[in-house]
N, C-alpha and C positions, 0 to 999 in steps of 0.2 A: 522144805525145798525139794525139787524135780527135776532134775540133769536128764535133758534127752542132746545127746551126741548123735551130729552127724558129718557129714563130711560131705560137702560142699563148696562147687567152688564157681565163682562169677567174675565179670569185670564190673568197674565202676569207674566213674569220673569221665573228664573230657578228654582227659590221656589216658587211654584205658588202663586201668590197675586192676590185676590177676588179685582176688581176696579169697579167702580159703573161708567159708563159714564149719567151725568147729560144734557150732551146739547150740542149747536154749537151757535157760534156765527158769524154773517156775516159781516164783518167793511170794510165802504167806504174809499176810500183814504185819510189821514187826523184823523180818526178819532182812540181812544183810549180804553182800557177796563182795569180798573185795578181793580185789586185780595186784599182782604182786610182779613189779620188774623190778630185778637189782633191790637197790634201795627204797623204793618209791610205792607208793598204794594209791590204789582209786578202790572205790567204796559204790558202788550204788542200794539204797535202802528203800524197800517197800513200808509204804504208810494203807491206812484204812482211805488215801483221800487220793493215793499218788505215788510217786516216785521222791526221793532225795536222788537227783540225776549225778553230782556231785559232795563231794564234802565240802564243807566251805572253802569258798576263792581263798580268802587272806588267811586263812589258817591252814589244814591238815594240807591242800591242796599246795600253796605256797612252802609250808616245812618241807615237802617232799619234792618240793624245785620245778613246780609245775608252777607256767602262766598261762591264762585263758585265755581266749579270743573269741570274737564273733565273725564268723567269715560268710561270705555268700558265694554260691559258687553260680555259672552262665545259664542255669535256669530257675535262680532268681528266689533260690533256695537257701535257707540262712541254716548254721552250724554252730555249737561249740565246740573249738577243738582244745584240748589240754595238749600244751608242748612243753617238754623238760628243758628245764635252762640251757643245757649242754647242746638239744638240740635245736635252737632257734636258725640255726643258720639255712639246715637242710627243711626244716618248716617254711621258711621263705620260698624257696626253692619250688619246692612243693607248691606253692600257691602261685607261685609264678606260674609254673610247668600245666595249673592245670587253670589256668587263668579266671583263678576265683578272687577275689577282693576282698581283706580284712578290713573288718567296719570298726572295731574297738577291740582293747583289749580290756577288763574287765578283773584282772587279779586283785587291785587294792582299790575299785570302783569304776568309772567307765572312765576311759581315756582312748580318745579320737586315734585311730592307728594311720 
């Protein structure tokens, strides 16, 4: 693994949102990196073929109170975004704000949002 830090910073979305880019990470085949808030992990794992962009929806992803979604945002660009249970309310909000559209959620298979 290869941590190059930098600091950077841009807008995104159709409401502009201030994001800070923190770094890059380089992972060998095989190898892991996972995301730690509070309680909760994300995981993403390099393969010889790809990515594991996630850990499983219905499991490590769901234990740690995360629901998936697919959302599209006004140029017609599709997402997955993971939101913590506690945060669904301010995730609407957010979509609303930035007048994207969830198409499904996706945690324990596809369901029409």
């Amino acid at each position: 693994m290869k941590i190059f830090r930098k600091s950077r910073k841009f807008y995104a979305g159709y409401k502009k949102v201030l994001l800070k880019d923190c770094g890059s990470i380089i992972l060998r085949d095989d190898e892991q990196v996972t995301f730690i808030h509070k309680n909760s992990e994300y995981d993403v794992a390099k393969k010889n073929w790809g990515y594991y962009a996630t850990p499983s929806l219905n499991g490590r992803l769901k234990k740690f109170n995360f629901r998936t979604f697919v959302v599209r945002n006004t140029d017609n660009k599709f997402y997955i975004m993971l939101v913590h249970k506690e945060k669904y309310r301010q995730f609407r909000k957010y979509i609303s704000d930035q007048k994207n559209k969830m198409i499904c959620e996706i945690t324990e298979g596809i369901k029409k949002a």
